[in-house]
C-alpha positions in Angstrom: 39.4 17.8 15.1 36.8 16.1 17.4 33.9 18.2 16.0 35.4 16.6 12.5 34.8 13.4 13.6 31.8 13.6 15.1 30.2 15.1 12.7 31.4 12.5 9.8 30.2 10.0 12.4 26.6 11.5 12.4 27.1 11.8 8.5 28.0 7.9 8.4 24.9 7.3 11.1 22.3 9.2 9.0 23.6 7.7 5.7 22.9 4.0 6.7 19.6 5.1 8.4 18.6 6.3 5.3 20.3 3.8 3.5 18.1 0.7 5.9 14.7 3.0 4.7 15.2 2.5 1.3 15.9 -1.4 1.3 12.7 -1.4 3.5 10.8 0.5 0.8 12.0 -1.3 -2.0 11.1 -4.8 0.0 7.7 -3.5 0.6 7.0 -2.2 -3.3 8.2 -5.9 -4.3 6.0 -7.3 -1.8 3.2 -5.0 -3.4 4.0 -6.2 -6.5 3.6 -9.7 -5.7 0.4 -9.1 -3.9 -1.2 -7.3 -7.2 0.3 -10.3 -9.4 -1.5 -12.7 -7.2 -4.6 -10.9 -6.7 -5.0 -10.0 -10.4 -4.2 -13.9 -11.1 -7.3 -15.1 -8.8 -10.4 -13.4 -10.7 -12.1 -14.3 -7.5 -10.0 -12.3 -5.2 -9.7 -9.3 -7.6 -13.8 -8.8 -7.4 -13.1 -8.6 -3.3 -10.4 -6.3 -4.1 -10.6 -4.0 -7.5 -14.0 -2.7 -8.8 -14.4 -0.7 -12.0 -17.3 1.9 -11.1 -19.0 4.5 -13.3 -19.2 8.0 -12.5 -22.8 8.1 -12.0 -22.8 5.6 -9.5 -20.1 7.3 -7.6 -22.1 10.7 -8.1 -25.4 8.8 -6.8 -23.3 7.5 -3.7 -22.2 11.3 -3.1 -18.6 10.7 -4.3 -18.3 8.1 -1.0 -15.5 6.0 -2.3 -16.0 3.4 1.2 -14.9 0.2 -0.8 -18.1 -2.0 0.9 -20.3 0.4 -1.5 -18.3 -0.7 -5.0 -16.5 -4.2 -3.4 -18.6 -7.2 -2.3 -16.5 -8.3 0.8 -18.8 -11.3 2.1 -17.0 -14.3 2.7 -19.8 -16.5 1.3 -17.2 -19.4 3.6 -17.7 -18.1 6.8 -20.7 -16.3 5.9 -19.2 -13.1 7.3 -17.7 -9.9 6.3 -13.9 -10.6 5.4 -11.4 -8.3 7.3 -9.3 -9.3 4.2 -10.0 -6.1 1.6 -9.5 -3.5 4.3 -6.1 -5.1 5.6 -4.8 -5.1 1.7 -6.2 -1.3 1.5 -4.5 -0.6 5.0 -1.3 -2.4 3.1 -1.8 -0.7 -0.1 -2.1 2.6 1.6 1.1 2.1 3.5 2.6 1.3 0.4 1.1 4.4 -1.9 2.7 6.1 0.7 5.8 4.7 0.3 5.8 5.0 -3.0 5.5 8.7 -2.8 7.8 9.3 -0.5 10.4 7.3 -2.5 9.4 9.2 -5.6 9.3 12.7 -4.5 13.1 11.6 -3.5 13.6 10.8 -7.5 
């Protein structure tokens, strides 16, 4: 009877751990979705963030997809490169992530 028990408390244990990851995920895919509404909104911020890129070039850069090569990440401001794009691609990645760990879940 113990073993019962314990074992439906484990059951209980694992259910709300799993339960807590998947209100995590879905804050962080609303959060993404947010980010990608405000991003897309500011046409400025979408050139640091989003580039459309033909194959050839992508071919003539030896299929290196570094962002810096296809994004321009100056901050004509501070007259620096902006740690900005790679923190939303570190986000973004965390997020694809996610995303595919929720959906293989599905």
């Amino acid at each position: 009877m113990k073993e019962l028990t314990k074992l439906d408390e484990e059951r209980t244990e694992r259910l709300l751990e799993a339960n807590a990851q998947a209100d995590r995920q879905v804050v962080q895919v609303k959060e993404a979705a947010s980010d990608l509404v405000r991003i897309c909104a500011d046409p400025e911020l979408a050139k640091q963030c989003f580039s459309l890129t033909k194959r050839m070039e992508i071919e003539e850069n030896e299929f290196n997809l570094n962002l810096p090569r296809y994004i321009d990440t100056f901050d004509r401001r501070s007259g620096s490169t902006s740690a900005r794009p790679s923190k939303d691609l570190e986000m973004r990645r965390i997020q694809n992530k996610t995303l595919r760990n929720a959906c293989t879940n599905c």
